[in-house]
C-alpha positions as CSV (number, residue, x, y, z in Angstrom):
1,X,0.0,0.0,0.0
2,X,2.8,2.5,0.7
3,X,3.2,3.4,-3.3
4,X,-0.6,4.0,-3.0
5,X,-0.1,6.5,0.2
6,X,2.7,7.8,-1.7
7,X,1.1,8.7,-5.0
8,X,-1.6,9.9,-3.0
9,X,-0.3,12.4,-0.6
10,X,1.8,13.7,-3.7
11,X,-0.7,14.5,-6.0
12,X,-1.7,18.2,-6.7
13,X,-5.7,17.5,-5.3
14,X,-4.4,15.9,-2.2
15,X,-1.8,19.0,-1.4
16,X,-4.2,22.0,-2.2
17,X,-4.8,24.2,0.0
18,X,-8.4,24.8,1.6
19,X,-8.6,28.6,1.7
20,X,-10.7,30.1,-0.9
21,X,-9.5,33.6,-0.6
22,X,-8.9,35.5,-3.0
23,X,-10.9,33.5,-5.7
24,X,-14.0,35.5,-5.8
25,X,-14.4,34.3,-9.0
26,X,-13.8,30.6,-8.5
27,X,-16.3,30.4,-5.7
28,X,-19.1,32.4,-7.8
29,X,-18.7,29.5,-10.3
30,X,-18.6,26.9,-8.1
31,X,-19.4,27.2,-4.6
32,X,-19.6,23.8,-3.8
33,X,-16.5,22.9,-5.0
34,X,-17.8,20.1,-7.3
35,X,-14.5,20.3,-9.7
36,X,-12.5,20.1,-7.1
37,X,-10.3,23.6,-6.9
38,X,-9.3,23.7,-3.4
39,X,-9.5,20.8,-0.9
40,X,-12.7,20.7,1.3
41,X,-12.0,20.4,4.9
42,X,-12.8,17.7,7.0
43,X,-13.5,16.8,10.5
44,X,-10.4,14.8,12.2
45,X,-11.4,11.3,13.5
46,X,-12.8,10.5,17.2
47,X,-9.6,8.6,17.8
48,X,-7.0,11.6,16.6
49,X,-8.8,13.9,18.7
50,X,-8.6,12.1,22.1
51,X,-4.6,10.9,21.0
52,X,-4.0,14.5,20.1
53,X,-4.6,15.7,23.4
54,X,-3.0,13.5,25.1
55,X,0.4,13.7,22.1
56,X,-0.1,17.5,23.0
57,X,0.3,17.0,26.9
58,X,3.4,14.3,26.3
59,X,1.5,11.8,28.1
60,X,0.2,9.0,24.7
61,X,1.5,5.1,25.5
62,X,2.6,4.5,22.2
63,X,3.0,0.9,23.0
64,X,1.9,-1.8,20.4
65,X,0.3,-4.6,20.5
66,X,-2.0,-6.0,23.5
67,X,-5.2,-6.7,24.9
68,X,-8.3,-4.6,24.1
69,X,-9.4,-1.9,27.1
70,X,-12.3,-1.7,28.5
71,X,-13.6,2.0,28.8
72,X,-16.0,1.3,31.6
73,X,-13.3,-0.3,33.3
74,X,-10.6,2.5,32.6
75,X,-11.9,5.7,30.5
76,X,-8.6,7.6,31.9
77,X,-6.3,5.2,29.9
78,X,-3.3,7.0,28.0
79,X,-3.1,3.8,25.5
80,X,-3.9,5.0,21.8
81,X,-7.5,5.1,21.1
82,X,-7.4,1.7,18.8
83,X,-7.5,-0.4,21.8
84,X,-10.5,0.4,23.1
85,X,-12.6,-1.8,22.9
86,X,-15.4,-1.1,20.3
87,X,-19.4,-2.6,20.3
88,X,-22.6,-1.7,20.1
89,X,-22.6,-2.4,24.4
90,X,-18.7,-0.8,25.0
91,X,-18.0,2.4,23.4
92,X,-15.5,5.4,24.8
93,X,-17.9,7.9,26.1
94,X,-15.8,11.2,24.9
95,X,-14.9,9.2,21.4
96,X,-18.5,8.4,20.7
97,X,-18.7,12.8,20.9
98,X,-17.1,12.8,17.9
99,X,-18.9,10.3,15.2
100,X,-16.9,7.5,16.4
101,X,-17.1,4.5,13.4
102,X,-20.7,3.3,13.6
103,X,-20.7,-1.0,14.0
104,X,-24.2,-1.2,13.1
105,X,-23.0,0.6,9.7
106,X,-20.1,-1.4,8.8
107,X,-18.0,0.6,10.6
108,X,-18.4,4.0,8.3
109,X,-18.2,7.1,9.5
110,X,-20.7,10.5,9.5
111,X,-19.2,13.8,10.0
112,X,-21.6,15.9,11.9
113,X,-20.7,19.4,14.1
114,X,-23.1,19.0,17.2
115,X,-23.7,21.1,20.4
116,X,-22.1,17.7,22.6
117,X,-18.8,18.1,20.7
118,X,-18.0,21.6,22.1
119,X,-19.1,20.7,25.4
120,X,-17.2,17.9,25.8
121,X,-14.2,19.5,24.4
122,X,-15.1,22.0,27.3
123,X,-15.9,20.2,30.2
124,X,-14.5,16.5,30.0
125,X,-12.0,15.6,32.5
126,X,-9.2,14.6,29.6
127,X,-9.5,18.1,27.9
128,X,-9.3,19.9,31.6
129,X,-6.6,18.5,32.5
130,X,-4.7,18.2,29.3
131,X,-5.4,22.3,29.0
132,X,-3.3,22.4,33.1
133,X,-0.4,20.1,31.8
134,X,0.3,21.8,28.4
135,X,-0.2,25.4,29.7
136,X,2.5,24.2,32.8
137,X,4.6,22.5,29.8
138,X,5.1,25.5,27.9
139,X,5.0,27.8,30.8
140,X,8.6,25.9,31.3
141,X,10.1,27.0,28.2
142,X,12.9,29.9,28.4
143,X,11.4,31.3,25.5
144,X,7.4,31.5,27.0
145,X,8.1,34.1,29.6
146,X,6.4,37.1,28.4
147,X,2.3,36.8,27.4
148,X,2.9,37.5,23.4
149,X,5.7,34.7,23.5
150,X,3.3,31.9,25.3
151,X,0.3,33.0,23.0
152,X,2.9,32.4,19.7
153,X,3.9,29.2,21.0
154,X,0.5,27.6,22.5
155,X,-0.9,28.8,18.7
156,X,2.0,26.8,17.0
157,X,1.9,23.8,19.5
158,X,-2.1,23.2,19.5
159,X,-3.2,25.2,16.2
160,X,0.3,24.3,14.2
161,X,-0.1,27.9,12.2
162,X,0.9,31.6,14.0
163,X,-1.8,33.7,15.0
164,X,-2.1,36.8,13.4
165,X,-2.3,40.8,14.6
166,X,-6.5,40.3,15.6
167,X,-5.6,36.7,16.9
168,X,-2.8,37.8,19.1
169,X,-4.8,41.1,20.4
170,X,-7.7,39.1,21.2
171,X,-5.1,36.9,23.0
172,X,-3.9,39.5,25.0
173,X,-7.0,40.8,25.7
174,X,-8.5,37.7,27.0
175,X,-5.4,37.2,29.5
176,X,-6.1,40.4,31.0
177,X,-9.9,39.7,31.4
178,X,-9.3,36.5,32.9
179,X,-6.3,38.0,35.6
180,X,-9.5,40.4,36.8
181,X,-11.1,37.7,38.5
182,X,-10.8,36.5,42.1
183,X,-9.2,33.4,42.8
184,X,-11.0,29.9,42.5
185,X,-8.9,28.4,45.2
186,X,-6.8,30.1,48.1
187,X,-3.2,29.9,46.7
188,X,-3.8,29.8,43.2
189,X,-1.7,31.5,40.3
190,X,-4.1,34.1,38.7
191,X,-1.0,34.0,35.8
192,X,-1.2,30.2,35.9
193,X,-4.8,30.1,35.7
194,X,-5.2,32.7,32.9
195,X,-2.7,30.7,30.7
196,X,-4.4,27.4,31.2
197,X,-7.6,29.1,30.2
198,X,-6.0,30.3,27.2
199,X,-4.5,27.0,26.0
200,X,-8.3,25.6,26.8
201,X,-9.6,27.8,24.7
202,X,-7.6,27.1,21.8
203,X,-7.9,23.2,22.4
204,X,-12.0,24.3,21.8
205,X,-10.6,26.0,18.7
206,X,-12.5,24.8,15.3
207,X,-9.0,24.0,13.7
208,X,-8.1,21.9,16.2
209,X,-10.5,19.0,14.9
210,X,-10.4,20.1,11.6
211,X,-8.0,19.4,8.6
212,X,-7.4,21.6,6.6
């Protein structure tokens, strides 16, 4: 298969780029995009979101091989998403969020944008606490110190593009906003707290389960 992948990810339709501006006239013609002149973007798989998160935070058992997992039995798991395992009884709570593959339906596949996605990319457990571990892990780099350095980094870590002048004000906006507010817990970082919000934001961010 690997001269297949190849000839593929090579080819000018799979390497086109999704944006279509600056084609007025394209999209006028054909605003569905039925011949194909820029590539459509998709919604990432159940599995890569969940992994990505937890690639992102440092903390994804790449071990192979093994038995299946049981997500009643350990949801929390850091093994890749494969080895859950996968029925019409046992499904992954967050996975089946995001149109996990459908065994009633020979295992295809819908690609739907629902209210339960954003919430659970908002309040589960795995995206809380991957938001705390991978605003702490860039909070450690040398280069992260100041606000506009951490927002350029946590853009180019989760996002993998560089946020532009509006991006990076609204940043720095938000960072303020969220310093203003009293402390959750006695102790707590109100600079620690701010950033984790930031980087929790951006794991909510539409490009973060989309390809484009």
């Amino acid at each position: 298969m690997k001269h297949l992948h190849r000839l593929i990810v090579t080819s000018n339709t799979y390497r086109m780029s999704s944006s279509t501006g600056g084609n007025a006239a394209a999209v006028e013609r054909d605003p569905d995009n039925a011949s194909l002149w820029h590539a459509t973007p998709i919604r990432i798989e159940a599995q890569v979101v969940r992994d990505g998160l937890l690639h992102l935070v440092g903390e994804l058992d790449l071990k192979q091989g093994g038995p299946n997992i049981d997500p009643a039995q350990d949801p929390l798991s850091r093994r890749r998403s494969l080895y859950f395992t996968h029925s019409h009884n046992e499904h992954h709570r967050f996975l089946s969020m995001f149109d996990d593959a459908d065994v009633l339906d020979c295992y295809r596949r819908e690609q739907s944008i629902v209210p339960q996605q954003a919430l659970a990319l908002a309040n589960s457990t795995l995206s809380l606490t991957s938001a705390a571990s991978i605003a702490a892990k860039l909070a450690a780099l040398p280069e992260c110190k100041t606000d506009d350095a951490f927002i350029l980094a946590a853009y180019r870590m989760i996002l993998a593009y560089e946020p532009n002048s509006e991006e990076q004000t609204a940043c720095r906006e938000a960072l303020a906003e969220w310093r203003k507010l009293p402390p959750a817990v006695k102790g707590e970082s109100i600079d620690v707290r701010a950033r984790t919000n930031l980087v929790h934001a951006l794991l909510n961010h539409n490009d973060f389960v989309t390809v484009r």
